[in-house]
C-alpha positions in Angstrom: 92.1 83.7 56.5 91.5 83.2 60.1 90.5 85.3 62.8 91.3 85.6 66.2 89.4 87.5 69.0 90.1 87.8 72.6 88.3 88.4 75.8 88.9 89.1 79.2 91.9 89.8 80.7 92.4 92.7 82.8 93.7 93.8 86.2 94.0 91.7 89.3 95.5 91.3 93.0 98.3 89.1 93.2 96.7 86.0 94.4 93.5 86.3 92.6 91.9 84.9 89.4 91.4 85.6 85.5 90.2 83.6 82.3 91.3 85.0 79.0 89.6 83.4 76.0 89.6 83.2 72.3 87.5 82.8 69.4 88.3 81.6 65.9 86.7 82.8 62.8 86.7 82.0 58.9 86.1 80.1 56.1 87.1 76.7 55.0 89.7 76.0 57.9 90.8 73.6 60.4 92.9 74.2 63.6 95.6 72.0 64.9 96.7 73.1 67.8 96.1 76.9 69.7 97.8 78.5 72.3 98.7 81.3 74.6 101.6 83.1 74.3 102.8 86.8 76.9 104.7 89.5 76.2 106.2 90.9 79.6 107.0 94.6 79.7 110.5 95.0 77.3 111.0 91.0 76.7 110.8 88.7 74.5 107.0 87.1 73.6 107.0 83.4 75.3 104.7 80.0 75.0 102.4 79.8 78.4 100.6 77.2 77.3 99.4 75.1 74.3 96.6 72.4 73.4 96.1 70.6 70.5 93.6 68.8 68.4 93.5 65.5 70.4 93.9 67.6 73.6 97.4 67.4 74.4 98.6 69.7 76.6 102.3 71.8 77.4 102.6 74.3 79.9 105.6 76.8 80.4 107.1 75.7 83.7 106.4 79.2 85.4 102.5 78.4 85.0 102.6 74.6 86.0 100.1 73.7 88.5 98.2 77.5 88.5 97.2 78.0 84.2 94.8 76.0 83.0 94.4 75.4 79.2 91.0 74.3 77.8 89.8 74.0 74.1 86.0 73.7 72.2 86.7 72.2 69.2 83.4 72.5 68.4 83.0 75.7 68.5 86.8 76.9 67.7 87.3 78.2 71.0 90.4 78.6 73.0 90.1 79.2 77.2 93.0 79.9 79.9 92.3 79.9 83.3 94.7 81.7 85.2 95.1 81.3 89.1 97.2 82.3 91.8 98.3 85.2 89.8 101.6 86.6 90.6 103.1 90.0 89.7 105.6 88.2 86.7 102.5 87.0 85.0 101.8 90.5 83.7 101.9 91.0 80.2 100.1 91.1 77.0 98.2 88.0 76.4 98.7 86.1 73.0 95.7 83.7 71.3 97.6 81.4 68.8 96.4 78.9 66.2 97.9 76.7 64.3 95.6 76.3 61.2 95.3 74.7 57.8 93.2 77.0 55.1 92.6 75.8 51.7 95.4 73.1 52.4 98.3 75.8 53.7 98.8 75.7 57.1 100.5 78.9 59.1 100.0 80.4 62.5 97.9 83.1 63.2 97.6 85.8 66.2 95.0 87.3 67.9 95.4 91.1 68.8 96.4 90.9 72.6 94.7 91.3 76.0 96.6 92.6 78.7 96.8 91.3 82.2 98.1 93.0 84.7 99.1 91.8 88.3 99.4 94.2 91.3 101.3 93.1 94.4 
């Protein structure tokens, strides 16, 4: 199994700046590709923005130019840097990760960290 743990998050002003991140943990794995998704308050969970192993990146076209995605393979870590933070962009953060254990690959979730943007 694989374990996901995130950090930071939190409130902000519209306008400002925050950096979630995202740890991965276990035995006998690799990762493909890891992500962040958001839930908004009563809708659906969405892709914000997704790297994988050879550092490709996709952003969600309401984050383009303000989210940054950035990945340690090294160390199986996962980073979003968040700026210009509007009011929409609250919701309950997602880490993702696409991972092969023991030869099975599946998708795993970290718990959520919320962010939430006041106008």
């Amino acid at each position: 199994q694989v374990q996901l743990v995130e950090s930071g998050g939190g409130l902000v002003q519209a306008g400002g700046s925050l950096r979630v991140s995202c740890a991965a943990s276990g035995r006998r794995f690799s990762i493909r590709a890891m992500g962040w998704y958001r839930q908004p308050p009563g809708k659906e969970r969405e892709l914000v923005a997704l790297i994988t192993s050879t550092s490709r990146t996709n952003y969600a076209d309401s984050v383009k130019g303000r989210f940054t995605i950035s990945r340690d393979s090294a160390k199986n870590t996962v980073d979003l840097q968040m700026d210009s933070l509007k009011p929409e962009d609250t919701a309950v953060y997602y880490c993702n990760a696409e991972c092969v254990v023991r030869g099975t690959a599946g998708d795993y979730w970290g718990q959520g960290t919320q962010v939430t943007v006041s106008s």
